[in-house]
VOBA-1610 file (N, C-alpha, C; in pm, whole numbers, padded with zeros to 5 digits, always signed):
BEGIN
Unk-01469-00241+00041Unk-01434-00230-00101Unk-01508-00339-00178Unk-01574-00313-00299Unk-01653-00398-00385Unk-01512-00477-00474Unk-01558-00618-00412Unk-01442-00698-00508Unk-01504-00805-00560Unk-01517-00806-00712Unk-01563-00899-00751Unk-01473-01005-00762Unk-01528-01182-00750Unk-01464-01241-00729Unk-01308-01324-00798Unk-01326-01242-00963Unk-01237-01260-01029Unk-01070-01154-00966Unk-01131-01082-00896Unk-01001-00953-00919Unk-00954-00984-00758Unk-01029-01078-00693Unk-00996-01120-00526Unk-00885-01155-00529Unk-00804-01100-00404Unk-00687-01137-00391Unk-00618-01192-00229Unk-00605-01311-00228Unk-00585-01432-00092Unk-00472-01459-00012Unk-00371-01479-00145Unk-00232-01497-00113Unk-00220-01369+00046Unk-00136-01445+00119Unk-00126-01349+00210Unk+00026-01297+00242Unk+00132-01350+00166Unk+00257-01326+00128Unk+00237-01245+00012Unk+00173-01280-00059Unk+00137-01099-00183Unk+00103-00997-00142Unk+00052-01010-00055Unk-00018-00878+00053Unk+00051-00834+00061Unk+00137-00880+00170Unk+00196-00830+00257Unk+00342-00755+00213Unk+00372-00870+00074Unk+00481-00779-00043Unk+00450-00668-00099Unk+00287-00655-00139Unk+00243-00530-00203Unk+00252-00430-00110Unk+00207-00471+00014Unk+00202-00367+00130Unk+00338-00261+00135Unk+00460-00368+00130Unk+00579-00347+00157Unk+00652-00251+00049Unk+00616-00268-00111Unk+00651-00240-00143Unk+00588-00083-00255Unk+00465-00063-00167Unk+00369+00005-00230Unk+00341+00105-00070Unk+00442+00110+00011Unk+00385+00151+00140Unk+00346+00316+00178Unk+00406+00402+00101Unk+00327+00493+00117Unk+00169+00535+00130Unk+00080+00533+00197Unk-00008+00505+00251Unk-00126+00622+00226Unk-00302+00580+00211Unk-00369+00724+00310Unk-00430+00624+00424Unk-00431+00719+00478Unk-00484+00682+00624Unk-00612+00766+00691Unk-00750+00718+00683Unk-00869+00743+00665Unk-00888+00733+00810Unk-00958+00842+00860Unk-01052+00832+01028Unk-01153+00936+01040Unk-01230+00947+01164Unk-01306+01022+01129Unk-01246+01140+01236Unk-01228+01246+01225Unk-01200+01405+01305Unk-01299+01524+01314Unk-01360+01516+01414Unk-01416+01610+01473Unk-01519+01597+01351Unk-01598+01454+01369Unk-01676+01407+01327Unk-01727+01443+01166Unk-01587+01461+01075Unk-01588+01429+00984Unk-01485+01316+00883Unk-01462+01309+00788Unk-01382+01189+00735Unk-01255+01284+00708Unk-01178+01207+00759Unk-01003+01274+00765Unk-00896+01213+00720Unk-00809+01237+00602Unk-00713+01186+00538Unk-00533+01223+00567Unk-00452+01151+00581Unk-00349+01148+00611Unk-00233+01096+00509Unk-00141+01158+00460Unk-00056+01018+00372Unk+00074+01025+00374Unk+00088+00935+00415Unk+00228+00895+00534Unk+00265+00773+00489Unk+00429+00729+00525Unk+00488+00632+00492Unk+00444+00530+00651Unk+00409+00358+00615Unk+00395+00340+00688Unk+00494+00158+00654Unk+00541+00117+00815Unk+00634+00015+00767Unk+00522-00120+00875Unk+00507-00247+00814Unk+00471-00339+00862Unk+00553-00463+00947Unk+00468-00461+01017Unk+00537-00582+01127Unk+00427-00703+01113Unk+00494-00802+01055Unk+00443-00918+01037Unk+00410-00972+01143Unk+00523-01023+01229Unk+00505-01104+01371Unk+00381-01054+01433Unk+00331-00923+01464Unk+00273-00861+01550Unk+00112-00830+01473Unk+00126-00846+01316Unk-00002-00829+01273Unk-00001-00659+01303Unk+00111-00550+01231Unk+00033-00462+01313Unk+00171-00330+01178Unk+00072-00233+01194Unk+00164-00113+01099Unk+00192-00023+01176Unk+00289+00041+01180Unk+00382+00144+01238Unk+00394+00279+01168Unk+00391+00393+01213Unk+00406+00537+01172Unk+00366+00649+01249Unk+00379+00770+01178Unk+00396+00818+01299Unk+00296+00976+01219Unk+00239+01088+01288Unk+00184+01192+01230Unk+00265+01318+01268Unk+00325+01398+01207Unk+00347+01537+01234Unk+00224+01588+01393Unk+00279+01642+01497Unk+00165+01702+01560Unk+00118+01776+01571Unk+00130+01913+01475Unk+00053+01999+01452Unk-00063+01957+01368Unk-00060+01811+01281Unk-00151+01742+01205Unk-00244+01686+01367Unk-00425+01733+01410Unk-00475+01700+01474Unk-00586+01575+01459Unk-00551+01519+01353Unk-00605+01401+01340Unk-00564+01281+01454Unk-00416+01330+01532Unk-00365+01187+01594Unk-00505+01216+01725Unk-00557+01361+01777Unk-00622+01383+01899Unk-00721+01315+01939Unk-00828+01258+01816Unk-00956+01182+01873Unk-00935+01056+01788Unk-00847+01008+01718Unk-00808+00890+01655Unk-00776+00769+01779Unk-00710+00767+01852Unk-00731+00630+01923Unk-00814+00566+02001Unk-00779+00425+01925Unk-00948+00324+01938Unk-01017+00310+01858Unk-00992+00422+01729Unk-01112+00433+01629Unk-01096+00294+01542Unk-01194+00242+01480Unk-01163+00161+01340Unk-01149+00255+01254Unk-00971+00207+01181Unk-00933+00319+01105Unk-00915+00288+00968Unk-00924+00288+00839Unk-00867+00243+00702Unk-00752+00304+00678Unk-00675+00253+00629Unk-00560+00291+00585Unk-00573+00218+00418Unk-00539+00267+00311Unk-00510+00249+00198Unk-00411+00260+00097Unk-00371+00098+00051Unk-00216+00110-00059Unk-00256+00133-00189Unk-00214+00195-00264Unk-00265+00164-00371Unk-00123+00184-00456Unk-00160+00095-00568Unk-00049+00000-00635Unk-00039+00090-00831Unk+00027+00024-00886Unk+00006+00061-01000Unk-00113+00046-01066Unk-00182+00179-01164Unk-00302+00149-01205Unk-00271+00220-01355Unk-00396+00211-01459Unk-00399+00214-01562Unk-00497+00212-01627Unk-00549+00313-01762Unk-00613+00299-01878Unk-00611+00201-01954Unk-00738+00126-01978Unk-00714+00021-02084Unk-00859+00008-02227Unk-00797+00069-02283Unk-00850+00135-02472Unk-00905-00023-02452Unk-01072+00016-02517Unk-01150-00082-02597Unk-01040-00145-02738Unk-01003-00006-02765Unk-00955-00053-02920Unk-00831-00138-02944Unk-00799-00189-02830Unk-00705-00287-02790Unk-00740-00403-02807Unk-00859-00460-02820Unk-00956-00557-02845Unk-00975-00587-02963Unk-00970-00737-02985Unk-01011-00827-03097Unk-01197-00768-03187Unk-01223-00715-03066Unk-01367-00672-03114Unk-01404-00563-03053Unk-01517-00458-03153Unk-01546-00356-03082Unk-01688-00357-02986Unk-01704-00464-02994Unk-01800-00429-02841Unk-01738-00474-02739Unk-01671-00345-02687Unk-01642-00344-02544Unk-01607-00191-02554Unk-01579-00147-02392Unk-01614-00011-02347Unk-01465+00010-02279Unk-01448+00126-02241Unk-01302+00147-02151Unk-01292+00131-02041Unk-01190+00074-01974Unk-01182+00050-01805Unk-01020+00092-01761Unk-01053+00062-01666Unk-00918+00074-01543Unk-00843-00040-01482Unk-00743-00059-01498Unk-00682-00194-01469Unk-00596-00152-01301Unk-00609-00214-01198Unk-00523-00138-01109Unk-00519-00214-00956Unk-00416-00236-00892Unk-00442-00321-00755Unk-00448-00204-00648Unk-00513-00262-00516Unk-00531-00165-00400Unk-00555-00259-00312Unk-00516-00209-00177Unk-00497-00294-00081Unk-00541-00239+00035Unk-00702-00259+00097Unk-00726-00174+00236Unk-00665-00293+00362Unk-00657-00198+00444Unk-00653-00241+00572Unk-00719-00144+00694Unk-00788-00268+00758Unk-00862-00168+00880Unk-00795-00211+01004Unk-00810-00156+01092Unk-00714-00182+01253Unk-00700-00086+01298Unk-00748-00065+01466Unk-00746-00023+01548Unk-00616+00060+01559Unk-00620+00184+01592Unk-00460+00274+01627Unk-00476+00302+01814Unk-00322+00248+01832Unk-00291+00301+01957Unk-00197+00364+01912Unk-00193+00509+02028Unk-00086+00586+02007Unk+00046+00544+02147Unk+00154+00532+02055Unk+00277+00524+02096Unk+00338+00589+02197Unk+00435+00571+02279Unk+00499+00685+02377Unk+00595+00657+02449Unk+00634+00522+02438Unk+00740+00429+02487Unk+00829+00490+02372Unk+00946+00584+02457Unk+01071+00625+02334Unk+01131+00497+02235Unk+01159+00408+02337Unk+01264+00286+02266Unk+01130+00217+02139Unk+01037+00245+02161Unk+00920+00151+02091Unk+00932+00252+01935Unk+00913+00408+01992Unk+00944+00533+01896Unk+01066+00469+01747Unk+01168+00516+01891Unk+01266+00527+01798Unk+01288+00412+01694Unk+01278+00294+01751Unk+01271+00132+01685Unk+01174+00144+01551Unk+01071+00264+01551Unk+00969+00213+01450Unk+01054+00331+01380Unk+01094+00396+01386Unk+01146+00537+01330Unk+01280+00464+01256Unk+01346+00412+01311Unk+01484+00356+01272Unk+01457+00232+01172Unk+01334+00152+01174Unk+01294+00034+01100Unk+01265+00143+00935Unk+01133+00248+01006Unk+01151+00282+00841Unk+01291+00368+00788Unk+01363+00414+00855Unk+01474+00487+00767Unk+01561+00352+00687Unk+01583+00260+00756Unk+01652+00135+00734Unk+01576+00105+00583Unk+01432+00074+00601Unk+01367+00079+00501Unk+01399+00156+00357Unk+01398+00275+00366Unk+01368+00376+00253Unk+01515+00380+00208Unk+01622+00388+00368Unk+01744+00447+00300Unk+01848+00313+00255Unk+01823+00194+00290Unk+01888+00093+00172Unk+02013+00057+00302Unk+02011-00089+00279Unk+02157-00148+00361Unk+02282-00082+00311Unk+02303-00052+00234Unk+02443+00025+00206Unk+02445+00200+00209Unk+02336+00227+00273Unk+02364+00353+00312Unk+02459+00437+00398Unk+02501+00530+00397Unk+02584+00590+00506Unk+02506+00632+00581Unk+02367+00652+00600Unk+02289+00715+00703Unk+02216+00622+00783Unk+02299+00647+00895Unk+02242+00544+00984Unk+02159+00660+01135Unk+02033+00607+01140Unk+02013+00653+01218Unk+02052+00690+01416Unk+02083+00581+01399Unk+02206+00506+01564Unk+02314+00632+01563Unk+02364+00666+01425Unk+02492+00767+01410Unk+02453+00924+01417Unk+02334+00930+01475Unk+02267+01076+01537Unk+02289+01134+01621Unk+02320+01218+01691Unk+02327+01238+01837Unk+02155+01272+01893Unk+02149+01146+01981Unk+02062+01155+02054Unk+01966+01225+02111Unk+02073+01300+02177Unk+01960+01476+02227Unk+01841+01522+02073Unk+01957+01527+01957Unk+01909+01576+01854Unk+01760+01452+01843Unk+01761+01349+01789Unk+01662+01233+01769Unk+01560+01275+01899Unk+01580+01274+02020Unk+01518+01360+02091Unk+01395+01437+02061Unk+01461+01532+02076Unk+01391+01678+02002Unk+01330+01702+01893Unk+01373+01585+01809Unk+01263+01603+01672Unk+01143+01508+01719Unk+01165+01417+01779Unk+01095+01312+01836Unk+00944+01407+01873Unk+01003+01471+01956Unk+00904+01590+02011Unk+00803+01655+01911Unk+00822+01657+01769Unk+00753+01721+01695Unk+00669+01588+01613Unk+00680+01477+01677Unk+00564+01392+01628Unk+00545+01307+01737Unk+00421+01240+01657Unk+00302+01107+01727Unk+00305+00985+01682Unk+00378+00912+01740Unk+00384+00791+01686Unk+00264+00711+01718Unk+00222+00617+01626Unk+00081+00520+01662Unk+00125+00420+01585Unk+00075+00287+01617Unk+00081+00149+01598Unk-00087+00116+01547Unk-00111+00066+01440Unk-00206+00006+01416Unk-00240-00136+01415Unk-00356-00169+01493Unk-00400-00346+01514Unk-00442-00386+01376Unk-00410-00502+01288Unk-00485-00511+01195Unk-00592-00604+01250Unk-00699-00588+01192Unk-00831-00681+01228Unk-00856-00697+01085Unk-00859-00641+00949Unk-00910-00661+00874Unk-00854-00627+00726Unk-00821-00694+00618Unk-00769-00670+00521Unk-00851-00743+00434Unk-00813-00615+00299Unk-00916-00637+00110Unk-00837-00629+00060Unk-00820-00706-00019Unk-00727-00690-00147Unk-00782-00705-00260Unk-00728-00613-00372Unk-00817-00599-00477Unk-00708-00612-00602Unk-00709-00679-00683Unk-00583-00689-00847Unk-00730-00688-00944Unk-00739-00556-00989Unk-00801-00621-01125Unk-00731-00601-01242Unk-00704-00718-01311Unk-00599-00668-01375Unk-00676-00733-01518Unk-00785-00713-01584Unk-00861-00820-01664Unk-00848-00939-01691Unk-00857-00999-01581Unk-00864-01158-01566Unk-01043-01211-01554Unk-01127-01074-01599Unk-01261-01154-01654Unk-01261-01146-01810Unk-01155-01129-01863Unk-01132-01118-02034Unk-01104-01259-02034Unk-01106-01295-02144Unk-01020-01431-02232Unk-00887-01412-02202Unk-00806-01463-02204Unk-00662-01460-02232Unk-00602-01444-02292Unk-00667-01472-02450Unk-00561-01389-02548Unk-00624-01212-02561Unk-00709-01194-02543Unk-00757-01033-02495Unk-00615-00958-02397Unk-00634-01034-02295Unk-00537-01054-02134Unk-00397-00991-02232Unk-00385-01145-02329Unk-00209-01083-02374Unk-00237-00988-02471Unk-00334-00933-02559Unk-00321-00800-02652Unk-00305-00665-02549Unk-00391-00691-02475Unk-00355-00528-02380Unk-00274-00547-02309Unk-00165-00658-02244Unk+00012-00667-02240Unk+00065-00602-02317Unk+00040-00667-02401Unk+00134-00592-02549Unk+00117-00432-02581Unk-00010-00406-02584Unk-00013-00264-02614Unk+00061-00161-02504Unk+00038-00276-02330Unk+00051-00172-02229Unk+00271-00166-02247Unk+00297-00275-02288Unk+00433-00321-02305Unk+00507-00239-02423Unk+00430-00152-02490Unk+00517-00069-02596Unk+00437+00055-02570Unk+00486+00086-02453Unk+00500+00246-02434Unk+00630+00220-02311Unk+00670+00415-02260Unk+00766+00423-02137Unk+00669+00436-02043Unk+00548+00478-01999Unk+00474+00478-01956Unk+00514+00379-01792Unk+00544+00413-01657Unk+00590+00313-01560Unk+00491+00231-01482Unk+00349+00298-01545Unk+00283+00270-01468Unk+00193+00211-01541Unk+00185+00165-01683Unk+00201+00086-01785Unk+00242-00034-01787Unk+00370-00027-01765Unk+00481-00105-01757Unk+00445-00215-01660Unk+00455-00138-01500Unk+00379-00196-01400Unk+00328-00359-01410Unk+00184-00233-01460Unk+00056-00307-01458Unk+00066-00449-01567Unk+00145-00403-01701Unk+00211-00505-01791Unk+00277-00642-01707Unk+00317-00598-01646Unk+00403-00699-01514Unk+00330-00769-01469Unk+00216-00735-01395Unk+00154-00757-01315Unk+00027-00882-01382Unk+00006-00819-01482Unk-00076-00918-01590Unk+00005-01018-01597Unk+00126-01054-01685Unk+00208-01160-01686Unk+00173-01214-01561Unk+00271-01185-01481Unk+00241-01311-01360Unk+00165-01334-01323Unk+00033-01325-01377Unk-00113-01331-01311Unk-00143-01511-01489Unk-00072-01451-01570Unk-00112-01566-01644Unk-00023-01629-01650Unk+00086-01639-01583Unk+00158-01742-01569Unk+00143-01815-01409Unk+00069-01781-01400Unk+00041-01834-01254Unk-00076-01928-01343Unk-00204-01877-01408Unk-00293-01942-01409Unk-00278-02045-01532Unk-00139-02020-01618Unk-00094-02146-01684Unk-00042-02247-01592Unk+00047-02240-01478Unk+00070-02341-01412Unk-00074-02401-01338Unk-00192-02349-01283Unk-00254-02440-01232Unk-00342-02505-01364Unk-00319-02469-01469Unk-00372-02571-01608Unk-00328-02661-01648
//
């Protein structure tokens, strides 16, 4: 991914929050020697350096995928941002928007208890500590048998990009006019990105 060095992104606890909280995923390899897309929820394991999920198996992408270097891609809130938002009219229209690759090796899974553990981490995930749906409260046979209709794989990370451009090669009071404009609409993905600017200049007021 082309990242210029203003929109680079280091923090590795931001990552790994964006990851978390942006985790629906595509997941890029190559199949029967062409480029093959997947998009699947996927949940991260810090300790281990490593992402968890699993493919439908009638989906034959899991067949010549392990071992491969694979991309997987987050992508975050993004956005239109009007020249005419600007103090001046020379300037042109762009895209404001974060994305987050990761590359790493996939092994495929097959240890049930390893299965079910990554299966039970994301429901825990999606369905919220105060849920009534607990996966443990299944009958087994059943978890089983669906088990059967997928492929679980574990991905190595070796390599992560992170990308925020959020116009932080503008001036700053530029920075806060297209806040403002992005800040008076309902627009969520607007809104977002509005967010996302703020704490990007309040971060770079504290190191001033």
């Amino acid at each position: 991914m082309h990242i210029p060095k203003h929109f680079q992104l280091n923090d590795e606890e931001m990552i790994y929050d964006f990851i978390e909280k942006n985790s629906f995923a595509t997941l890029f390899s190559q199949h029967n020697g062409e480029p093959y897309a997947t998009h699947l929820p996927l949940t991260l394991n810090k300790d281990e350096s490593a992402l968890y999920g699993h493919f439908a198996r009638p989906n034959e992408q899991w067949k010549d995928i392990e071992n491969q270097q694979v991309l997987v891609v987050f992508q975050g809130p993004h956005c239109y941002i009007s020249p005419s938002w600007y103090e001046t009219t020379m300037a042109v229209p762009t895209w404001n928007y974060v994305s987050i690759h990761v590359y790493g090796k996939i092994e495929i899974v097959e240890d049930p208890k390893v299965i079910f553990d990554s299966l039970n981490d994301m429901v825990n995930k999606y369905e919220g500590t105060d849920s009534l749906y607990k996966l443990n409260d299944v009958d087994s046979n059943f978890i089983e048998g669906m088990s059967k209709g997928i492929v679980a794989f574990k991905i190595i990370i070796t390599k992560i990009e992170a990308k925020a451009k959020l116009s932080q090669n503008h001036p700053v009071e530029r920075q806060e006019l297209i806040i403002k404009h992005l800040e008076n609409t309902s627009n969520q993905e607007n809104l977002r990105v509005s967010h996302l600017m703020k704490k990007n200049l309040k971060n770079i007021n504290k190191r001033i």
